[in-house]
N, C-alpha and C positions, 0 to 999 in steps of 0.2 A: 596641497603644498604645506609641510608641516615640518619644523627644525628647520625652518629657512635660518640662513648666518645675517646679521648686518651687513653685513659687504655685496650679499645678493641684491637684496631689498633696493639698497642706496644704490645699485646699479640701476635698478628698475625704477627709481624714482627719476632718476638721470634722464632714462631716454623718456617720458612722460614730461618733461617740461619741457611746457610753452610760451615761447615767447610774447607771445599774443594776449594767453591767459597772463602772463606774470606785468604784463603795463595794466590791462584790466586790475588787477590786484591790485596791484600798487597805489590803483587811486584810494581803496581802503585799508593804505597802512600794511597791505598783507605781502610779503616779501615770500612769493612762492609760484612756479608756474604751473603746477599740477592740476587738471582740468579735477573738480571735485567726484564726479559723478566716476571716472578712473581710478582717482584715489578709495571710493568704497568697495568697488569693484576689488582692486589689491585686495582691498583687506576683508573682504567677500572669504579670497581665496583660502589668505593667511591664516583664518579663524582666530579664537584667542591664543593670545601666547604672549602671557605676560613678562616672561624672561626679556623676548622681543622687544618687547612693549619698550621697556626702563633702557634698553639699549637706543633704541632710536630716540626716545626721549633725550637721552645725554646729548646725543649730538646736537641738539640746537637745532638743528636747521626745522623749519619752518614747516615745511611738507612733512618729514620725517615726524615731526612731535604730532600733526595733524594723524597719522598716520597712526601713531602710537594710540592715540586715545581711540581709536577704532577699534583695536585686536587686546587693548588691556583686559584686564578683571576690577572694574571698580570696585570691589569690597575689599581687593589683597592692600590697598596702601593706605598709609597710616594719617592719624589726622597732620601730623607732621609734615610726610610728604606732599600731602594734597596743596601745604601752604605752601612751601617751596616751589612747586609746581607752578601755582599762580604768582609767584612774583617772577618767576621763571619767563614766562608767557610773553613773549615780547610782541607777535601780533596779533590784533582784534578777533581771529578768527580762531587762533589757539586757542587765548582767551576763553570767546565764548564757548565752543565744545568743551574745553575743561570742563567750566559751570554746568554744562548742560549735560552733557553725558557722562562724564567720571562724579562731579561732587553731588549731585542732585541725588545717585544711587547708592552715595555712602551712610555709612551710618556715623560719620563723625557730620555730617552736613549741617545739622542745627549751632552745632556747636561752633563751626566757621562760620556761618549766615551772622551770627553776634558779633565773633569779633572782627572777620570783614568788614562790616559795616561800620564798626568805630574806626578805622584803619585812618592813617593818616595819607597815605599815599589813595588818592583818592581811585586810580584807577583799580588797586587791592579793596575802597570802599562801594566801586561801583558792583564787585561780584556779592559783595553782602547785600546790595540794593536789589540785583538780581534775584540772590537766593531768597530776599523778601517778598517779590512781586510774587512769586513761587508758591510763598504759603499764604498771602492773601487772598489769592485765589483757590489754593486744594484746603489749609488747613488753618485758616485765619484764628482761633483759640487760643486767646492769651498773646495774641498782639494788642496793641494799644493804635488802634486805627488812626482816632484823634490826635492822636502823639505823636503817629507817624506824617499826617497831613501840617502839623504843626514845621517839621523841620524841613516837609517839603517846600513849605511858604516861605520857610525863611532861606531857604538854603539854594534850593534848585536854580536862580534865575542866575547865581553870577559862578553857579562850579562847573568844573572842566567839562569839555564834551562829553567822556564817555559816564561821569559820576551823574552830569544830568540825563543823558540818554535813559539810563538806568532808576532813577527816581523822578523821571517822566511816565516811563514803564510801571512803577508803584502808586503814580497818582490815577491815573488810566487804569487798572487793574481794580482799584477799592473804588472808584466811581463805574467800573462796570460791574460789578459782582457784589458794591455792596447799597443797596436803594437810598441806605438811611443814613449815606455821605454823599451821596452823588450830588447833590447842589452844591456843599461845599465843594467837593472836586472840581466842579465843573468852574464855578467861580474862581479858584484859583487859578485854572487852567488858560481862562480867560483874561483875568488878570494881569496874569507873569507873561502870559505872550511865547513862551517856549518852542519851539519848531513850529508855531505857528506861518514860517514863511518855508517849510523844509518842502523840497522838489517830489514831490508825490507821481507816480506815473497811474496813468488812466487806470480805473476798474483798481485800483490799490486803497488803502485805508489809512488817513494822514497820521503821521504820530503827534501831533498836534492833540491834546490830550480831547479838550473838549468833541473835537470832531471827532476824534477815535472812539471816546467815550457812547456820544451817540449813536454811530452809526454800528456797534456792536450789538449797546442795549435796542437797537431798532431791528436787529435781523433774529436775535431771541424772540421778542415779541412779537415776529409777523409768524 
């Protein structure tokens, strides 16, 4: 399938929604009813095609942008676009694929990780908290761990959902991967109380930092 037009595409995304999927979605902010595991499939087919990609992206709709970051080429867009992009991003799911699969592979990625993260609009700061958790874990050199644990103590317990979600994810991250914070981690963890009541399903691993924490460093070491 190759030179597909926009108007194909969005016809095909058309009879793919489902109603069923789309109230499921809904409970997470995600305004689309495209079953995921269909939506890769598509873009199985699509391969890249970045022309495609910026096309679907304009329209907005939700599946479609989803859809986009599947068949782009992360290294063709600028560190400009990537930020427009992400204020673009209006549901959680957009969101996160951006982060994960478009910016994580660019080469402007350190350079947004900084100023996401000062970002005032916390949910633009929760992608820099992201792209922090990131290099805590593959390339921690030249972060300020302490530093970072510092504004998690002061800051995590009263910010928005998704900015604490996300520097939840950074406290958990340097208390798994690094030995020689993990009691302060954990003690914070403990502390601030953060998803410590969050709906965990059986055989899952809570994000509750302290419990997270352990039960990762527990399956390393057996």
């Amino acid at each position: 399938m190759s030179e597909t037009t926009l108007t194909e595409v969005l016809a095909e995304l058309a009879t793919l929604d489902n109603p069923k999927v789309r109230s499921v979605n809904a409970k997470h902010g995600d305004d689309h009813g495209v079953n995921l595991g269909k939506l890769r499939a598509l873009a199985k087919r699509l391969k890249t095609q970045q022309p495609l990609a910026l096309e679907l992206w304009a329209t907005n709709d939700t599946a479609a942008q989803l859809l986009a970051l599947l068949i782009c080429r992360p290294k063709d867009f600028s560190r400009e676009q990537l930020d427009a992009m992400l204020r673009q991003a209006h549901a959680p799911k957009t969101h996160d694929w951006l982060v994960n699969y478009v910016v994580k592979k660019s080469a402007h990625v350190e350079e947004l990780r900084v100023a996401w993260k000062a970002a005032a609009d916390p949910v633009v700061a929760s992608a820099g908290w992201a792209l922090t958790s990131e290099r805590i874990a593959k390339s921690p050199q030249g972060l300020d761990l302490p530093g970072l644990l510092d504004v998690i103590e002061a800051q995590m317990k009263e910010a928005p959902d998704r900015l604490q979600w996300a520097m939840n994810q950074a406290l958990a991250t340097i208390g798994i991967e690094h030995p020689e914070h993990r009691a302060r981690a954990l003690e914070i963890g403990e502390r601030l109380e953060v998803l410590k009541d969050y709906p965990t399903p059986p055989n899952c691993t809570s994000p509750f930092a302290p419990a997270w924490i352990n039960e990762i460093v527990r399956r390393k070491e057996s």
